[in-house]
LOKE-696494 format. One record per residue (C-alpha): residue number from 1; residue in three letters; x, y negated, z. Coordinates in nm, 4 decimals, always signed. Each point is the difference from the previous one (the first is absolute). Example, Ala and Ser with C-alpha at 12.3 -4.5 7.8 and 13.67 -1.06 7.14 Angstrom:
2
- 1 ALA +1.2300 +0.4500 +0.7800
- 2 SER +0.1370 -0.3440 -0.0660
! end
This chain:
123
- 1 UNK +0.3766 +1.7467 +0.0405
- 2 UNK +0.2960 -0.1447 +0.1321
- 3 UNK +0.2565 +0.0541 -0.2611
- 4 UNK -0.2546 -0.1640 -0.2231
- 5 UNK -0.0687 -0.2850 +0.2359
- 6 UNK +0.4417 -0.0449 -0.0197
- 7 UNK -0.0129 +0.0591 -0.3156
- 8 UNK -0.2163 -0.3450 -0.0357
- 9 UNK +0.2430 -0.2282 +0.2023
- 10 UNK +0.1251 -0.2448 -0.2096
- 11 UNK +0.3334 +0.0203 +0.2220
- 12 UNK +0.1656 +0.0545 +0.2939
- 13 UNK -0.1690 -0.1049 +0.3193
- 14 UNK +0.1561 -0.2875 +0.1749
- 15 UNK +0.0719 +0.0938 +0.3723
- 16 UNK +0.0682 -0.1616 +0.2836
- 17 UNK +0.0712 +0.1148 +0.3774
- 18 UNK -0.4100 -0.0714 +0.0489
- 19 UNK -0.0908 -0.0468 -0.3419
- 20 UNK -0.1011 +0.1175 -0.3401
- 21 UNK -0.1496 -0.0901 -0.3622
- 22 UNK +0.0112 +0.1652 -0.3068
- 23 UNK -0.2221 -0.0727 -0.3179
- 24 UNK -0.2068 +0.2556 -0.1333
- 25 UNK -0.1819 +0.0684 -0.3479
- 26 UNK -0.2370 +0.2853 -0.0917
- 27 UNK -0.0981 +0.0551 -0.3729
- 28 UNK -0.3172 +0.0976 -0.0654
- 29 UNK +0.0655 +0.3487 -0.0446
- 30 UNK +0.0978 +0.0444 +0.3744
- 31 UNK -0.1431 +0.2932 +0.1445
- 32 UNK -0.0950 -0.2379 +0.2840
- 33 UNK -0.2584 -0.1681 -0.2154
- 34 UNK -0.1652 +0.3421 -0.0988
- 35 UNK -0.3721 -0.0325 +0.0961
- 36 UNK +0.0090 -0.3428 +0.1765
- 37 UNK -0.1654 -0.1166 -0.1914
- 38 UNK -0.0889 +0.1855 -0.3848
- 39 UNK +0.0088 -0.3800 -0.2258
- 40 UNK +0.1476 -0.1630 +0.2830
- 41 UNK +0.3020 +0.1109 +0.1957
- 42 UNK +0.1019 -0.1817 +0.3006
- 43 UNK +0.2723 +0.1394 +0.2656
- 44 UNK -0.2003 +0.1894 +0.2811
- 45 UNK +0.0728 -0.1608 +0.3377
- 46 UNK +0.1705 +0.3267 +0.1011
- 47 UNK +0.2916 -0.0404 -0.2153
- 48 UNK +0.0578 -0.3505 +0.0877
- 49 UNK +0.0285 +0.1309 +0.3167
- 50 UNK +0.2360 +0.2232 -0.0978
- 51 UNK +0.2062 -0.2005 -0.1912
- 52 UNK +0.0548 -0.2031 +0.3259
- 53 UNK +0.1103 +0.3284 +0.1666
- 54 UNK +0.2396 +0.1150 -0.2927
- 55 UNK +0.1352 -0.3722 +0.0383
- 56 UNK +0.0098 +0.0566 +0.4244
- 57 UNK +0.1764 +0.3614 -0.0215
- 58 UNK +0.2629 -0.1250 -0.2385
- 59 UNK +0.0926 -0.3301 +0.2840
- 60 UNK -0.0197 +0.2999 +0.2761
- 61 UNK +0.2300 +0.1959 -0.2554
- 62 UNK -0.2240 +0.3122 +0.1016
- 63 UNK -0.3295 +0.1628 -0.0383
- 64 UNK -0.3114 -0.1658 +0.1742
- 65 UNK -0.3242 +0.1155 +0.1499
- 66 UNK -0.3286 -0.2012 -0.0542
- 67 UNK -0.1759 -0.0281 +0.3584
- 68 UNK -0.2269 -0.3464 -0.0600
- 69 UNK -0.0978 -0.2293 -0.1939
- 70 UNK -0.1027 -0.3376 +0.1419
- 71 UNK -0.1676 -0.2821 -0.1002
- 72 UNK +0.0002 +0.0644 -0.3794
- 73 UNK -0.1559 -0.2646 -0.2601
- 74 UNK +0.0355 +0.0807 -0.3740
- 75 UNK -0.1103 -0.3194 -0.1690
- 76 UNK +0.1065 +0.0597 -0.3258
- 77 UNK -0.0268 +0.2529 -0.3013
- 78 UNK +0.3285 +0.1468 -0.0681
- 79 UNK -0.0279 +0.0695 -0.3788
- 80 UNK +0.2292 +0.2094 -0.2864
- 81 UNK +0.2921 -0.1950 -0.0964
- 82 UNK +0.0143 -0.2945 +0.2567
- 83 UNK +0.3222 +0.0173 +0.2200
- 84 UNK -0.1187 +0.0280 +0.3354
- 85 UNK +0.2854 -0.1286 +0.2948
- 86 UNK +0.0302 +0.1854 +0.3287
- 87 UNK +0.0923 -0.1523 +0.2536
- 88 UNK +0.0559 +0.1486 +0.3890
- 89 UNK +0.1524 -0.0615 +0.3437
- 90 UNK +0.0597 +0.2165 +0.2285
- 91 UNK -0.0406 +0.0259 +0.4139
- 92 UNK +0.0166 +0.2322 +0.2143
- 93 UNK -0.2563 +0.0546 +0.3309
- 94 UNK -0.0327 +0.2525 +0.2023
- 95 UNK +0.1649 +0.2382 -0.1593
- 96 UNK -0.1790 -0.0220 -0.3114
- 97 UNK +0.0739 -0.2409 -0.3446
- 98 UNK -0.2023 -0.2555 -0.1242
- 99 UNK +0.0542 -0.1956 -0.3280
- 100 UNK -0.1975 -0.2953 -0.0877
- 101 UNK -0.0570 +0.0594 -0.3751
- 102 UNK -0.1142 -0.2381 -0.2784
- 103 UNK -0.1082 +0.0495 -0.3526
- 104 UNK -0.0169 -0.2046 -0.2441
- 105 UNK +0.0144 -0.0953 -0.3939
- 106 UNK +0.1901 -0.3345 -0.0581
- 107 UNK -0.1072 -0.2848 +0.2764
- 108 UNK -0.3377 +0.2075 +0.0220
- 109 UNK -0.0694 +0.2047 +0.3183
- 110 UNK -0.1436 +0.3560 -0.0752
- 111 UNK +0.0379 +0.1778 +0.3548
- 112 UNK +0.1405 -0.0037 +0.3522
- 113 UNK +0.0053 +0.2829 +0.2946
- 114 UNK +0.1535 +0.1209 +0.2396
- 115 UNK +0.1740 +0.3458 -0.0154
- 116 UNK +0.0985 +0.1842 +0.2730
- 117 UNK +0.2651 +0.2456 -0.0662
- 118 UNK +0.1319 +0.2958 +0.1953
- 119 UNK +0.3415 +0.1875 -0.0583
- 120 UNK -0.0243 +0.3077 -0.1031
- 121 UNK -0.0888 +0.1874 -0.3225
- 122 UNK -0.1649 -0.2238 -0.2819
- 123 UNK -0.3303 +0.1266 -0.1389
! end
């Protein structure tokens, strides 16, 4: 899933030292789509979740563990063929990352959470 979740960027992410974005778009033929929903495909709230990760392991420059995920609100359908920004920051706390993470198509909101990351092995 996540070479074809790369494979949808639309370029390089811009980084920061607490920062990232990148600018996604999924045909409709992405696998991601398969089954949610037959007639009317709409990117599950899983994989917006982990397109924030992929975005968070490459500003960590290594592999990330999901722990949490905190005060999530998906507002908006994420369709086939719209180009979705990412956009994250990054603290850390405790030992553990968070990045504030926001979705979104054009000026239009479509999701924000709260992921909290561990090091270690991706899944």
């Amino acid at each position: 899933m996540r070479k074809e979740i790369n494979k949808a960027a639309l370029a390089p992410a811009q980084l920061t030292a607490d920062s990232a974005s990148q600018t996604f778009c999924f045909a409709e033929s992405f696998v991601g789509f398969a089954g949610h929903f037959p007639g009317y495909p709409i990117l599950p709230a899983i994989l917006q979740t982990l397109l924030a990760q992929i975005l968070a392991e490459q500003l960590i420059g290594e592999p990330l563990q999901f722990v949490e995920l905190k005060r999530a609100k998906f507002t908006r359908q994420l369709r086939p063929a719209e180009k979705i920004n990412v956009n994250i920051s990054c603290k850390e706390k405790e030992g553990q990352l968070l990045f504030s993470a926001q979705l979104g198509v054009e000026d239009e909101s479509a999701a924000s959470f709260t992921l909290v990351l561990g090091r270690g092995a991706a899944l």
